[in-house]
N, C-alpha and C positions, 0 to 999 in steps of 0.2 A: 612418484608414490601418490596413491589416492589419499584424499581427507574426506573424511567426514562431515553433514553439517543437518541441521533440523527445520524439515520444510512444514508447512501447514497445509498447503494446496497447490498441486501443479493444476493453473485454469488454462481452459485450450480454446483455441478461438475467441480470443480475446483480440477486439480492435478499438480502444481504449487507453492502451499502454505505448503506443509508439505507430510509427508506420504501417501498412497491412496486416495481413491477420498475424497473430502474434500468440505465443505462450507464456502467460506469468507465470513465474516461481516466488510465489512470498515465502521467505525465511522467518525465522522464526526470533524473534528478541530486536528490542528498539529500545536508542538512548530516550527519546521523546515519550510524556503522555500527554497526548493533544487531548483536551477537554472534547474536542468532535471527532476522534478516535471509529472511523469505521472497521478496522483491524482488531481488536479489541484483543482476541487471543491469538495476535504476536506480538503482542509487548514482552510477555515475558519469554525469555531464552526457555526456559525447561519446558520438559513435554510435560501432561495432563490428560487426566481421563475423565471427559465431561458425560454428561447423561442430559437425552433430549427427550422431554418428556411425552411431548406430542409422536414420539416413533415409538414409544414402549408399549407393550402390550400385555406386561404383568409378567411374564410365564417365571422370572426371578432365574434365567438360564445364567445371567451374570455374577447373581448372586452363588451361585453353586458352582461356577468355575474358577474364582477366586481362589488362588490357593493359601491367600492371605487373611483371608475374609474381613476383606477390607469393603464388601457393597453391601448394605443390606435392604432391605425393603421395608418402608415406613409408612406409614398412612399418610402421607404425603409425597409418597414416591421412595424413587432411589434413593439413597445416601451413601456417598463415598466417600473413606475416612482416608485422608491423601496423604496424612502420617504413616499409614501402613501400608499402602499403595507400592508396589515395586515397579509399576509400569511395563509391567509383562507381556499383556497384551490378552491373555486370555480371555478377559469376560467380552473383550469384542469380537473376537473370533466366535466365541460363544452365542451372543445376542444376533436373534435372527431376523429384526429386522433394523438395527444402524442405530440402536437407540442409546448404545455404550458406545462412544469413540475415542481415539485414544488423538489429540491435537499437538501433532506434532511426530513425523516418521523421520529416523535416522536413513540416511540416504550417504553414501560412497558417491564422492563425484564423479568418479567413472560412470559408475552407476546412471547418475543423474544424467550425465551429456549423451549416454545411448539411449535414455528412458527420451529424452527432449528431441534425438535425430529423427525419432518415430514421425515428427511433424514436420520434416524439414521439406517435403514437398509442397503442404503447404504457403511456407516461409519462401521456396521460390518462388512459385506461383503467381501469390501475391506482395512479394517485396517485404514479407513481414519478417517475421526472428523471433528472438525469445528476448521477455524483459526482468530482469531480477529486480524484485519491490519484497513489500512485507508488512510487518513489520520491517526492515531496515538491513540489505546487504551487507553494508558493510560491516555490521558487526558479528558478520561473521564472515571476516575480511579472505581471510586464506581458503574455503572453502570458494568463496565467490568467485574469487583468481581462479581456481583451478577448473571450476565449471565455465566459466565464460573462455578462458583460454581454451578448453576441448573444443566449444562450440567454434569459436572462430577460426579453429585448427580445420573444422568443416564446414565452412563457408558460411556459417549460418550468422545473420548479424544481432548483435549483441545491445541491449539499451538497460542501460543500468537507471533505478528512479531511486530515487533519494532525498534523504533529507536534509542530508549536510552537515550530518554533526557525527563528527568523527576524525580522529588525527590527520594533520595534513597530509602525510606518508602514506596512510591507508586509504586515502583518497587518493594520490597519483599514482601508488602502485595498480589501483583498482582498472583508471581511467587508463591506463595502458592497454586494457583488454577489453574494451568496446567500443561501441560506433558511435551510440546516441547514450546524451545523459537528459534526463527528463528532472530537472531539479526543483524544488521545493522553497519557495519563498512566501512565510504564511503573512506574515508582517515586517515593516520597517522600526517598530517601534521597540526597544529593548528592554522594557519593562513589561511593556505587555508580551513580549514574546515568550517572556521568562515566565509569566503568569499563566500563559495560552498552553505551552509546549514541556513548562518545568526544568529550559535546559536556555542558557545563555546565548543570545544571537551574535555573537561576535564570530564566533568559530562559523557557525552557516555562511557569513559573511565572504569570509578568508578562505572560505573551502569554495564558493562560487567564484571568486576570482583566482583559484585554481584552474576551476574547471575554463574557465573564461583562457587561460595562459593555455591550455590545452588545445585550445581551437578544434573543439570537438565539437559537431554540430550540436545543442543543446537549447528545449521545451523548457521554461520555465512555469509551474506551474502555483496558483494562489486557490485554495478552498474560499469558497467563500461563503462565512457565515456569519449571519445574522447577531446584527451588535457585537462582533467581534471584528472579523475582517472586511466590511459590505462596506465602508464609507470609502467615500472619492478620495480622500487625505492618501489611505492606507495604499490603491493601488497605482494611484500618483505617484506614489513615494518609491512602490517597487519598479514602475517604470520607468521614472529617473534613475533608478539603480542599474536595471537593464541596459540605458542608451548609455551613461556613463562608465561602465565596468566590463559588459560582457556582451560584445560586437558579434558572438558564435552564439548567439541567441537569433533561433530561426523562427520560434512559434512564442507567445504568452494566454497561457490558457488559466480560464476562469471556471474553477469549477462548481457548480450550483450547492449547495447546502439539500441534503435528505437525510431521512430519519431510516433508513434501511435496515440500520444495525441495530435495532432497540432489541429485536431480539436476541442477539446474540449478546446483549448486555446481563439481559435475562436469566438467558442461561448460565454466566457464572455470578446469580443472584445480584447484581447489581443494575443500579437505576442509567441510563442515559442521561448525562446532566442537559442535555440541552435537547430532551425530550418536549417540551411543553412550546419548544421553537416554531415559527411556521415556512413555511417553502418558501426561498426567493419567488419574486415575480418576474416574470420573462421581460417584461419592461425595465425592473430594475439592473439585471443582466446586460439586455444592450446598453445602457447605459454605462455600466461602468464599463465595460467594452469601448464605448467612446470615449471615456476618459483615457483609456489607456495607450486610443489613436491618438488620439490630440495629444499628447505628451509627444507621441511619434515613432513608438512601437510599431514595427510593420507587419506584423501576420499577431491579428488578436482571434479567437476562439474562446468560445464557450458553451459551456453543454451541463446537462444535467435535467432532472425532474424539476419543472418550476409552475407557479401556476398563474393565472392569466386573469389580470382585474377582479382578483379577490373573489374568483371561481370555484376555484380547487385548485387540486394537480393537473398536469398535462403530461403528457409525455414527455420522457426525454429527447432533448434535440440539443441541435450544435449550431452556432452563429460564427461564419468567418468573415473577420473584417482583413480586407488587405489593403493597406496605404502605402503610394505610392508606385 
């Protein structure tokens, strides 16, 4: 029997999430709010109907397909009253150029494993698959199972990213049904983690040595950001964690700190806390990269937007160190 579950964005040709080219699926609802939150609208489980004001063009088509008349037009724009909101969908079907959307589509997981085999040529091709991220798969645990089990019923391989916080249960039932777990280790320290993420490190802990007991080939990966996670102590401490617990750790990836999301902060009238932050430096990157050799992590990676002797930004690039 199919379930039900609510995605945000199926992204296609993504090669960022695991092996070759690859399909995200971010679901929608996350135990975690990471203060550096580029997800922003899957944190919460329920869908919503946002207004981008930069697509609007006035003509107020949403405002009159409303059957609720829940949109109206204000001298400062849209306004949607989400108390009367029944999430119909009409004023997006309505607006003719994307400027009403509705975040967040109910999707059958049948549904979802035939919309996702569309790219399984791809996925041979070039060794890639699809990767469930999100906001946070697992909490929406049975939905997950049932998409990842379709897919590997067609060969397609499956990488689940996560963050670890979640029932043990719902974690081994999950890891039954994929290939790679891409897991999330933002810090060692349990206060701050609690202060970073609003959700106790002990459970992330006990769910990586899960995955570790799995022997599932498994990316561990660290954000790194600025007066948060960017000191030596911090990724010291995850690589001790690594060589000590979880030997089915193939890669340790460093991912740079960007401000990408600020508009999407925007849009549900909220400021980016850590807007006034500025871009790692590419210098500072390899370096904790070598911190993370010298400990004796053997495939370190890093990438992201950084910028280069207090220049600006540069591109995005990637650094692999292999020891040994």
């Amino acid at each position: 029997m199919a379930t039900s579950g609510i995605i945000t964005n199926i992204q296609r040709c993504s090669t960022e999430d695991g092996p070759g080219i690859r399909t995200t699926l971010f679901f929608k609802g996350c135990p975690m709010k990471c203060l550096w939150c580029h997800n922003i609208e899957t944190i919460d489980p329920k869908r919503i109907v946002v207004w981008y004001a930069v697509k609007c063009i006035g003509d107020q088509a949403c405002v009159r397909a409303c059957p609720e008349s829940a949109i109206e037009m204000t001298p400062n724009g849209v306004r949607i009253d989400h108390e009367r909101c029944t999430l119909c969908g009409d004023c997006e079907d309505a607006c003719p150029t994307g400027a009403i959307k509705m975040m967040g589509q109910v999707w059958a997981s049948d549904d979802m494993v035939n919309e996702l085999l569309k790219d399984k040529i791809f996925f041979n091709t070039s060794g890639g698959g699809v990767t469930l991220s999100g906001g946070e798969a697992t909490f929406q645990a049975d939905f997950a199972i049932k998409v990842a089990k379709g897919l590997q019923e067609n060969g397609v391989h499956v990488a689940l990213d996560t963050c670890g916080y979640c029932s043990e249960s719902v974690m081994r039932s999950l890891l039954r049904h994929v290939d790679l777990v891409l897991y999330d280790l933002k810090t060692m320290d349990p206060k701050m983690h609690q202060e970073y993420t609003g959700v106790p490190l002990d459970r992330v802990l006990e769910n990586a040595r899960v995955v570790a007991e799995s022997g599932l080939p498994t990316w561990i990966r660290t954000p790194i950001i600025p007066k948060h996670t960017d000191d030596e102590k911090n990724v010291r401490s995850i690589s001790r964690f690594i060589l000590d617990n979880m030997p089915n750790v193939e890669r340790y990836d460093l991912l740079a700190f960007n401000k990408m999301c600020v508009d999407k902060y925007h849009l549900f009238g909220l400021e980016y806390p850590l807007e006034d932050e500025d871009l790692m430096e590419s210098e500072a990157m390899e370096h904790l990269a070598q911190v993370a050799r010298d400990v004796g992590v053997q495939n370190v990676v890093w990438s992201g937007m950084t910028k280069r002797d207090g220049s600006g930004p540069v591109d995005s690039t990637e650094r692999v160190v292999n020891c040994g």
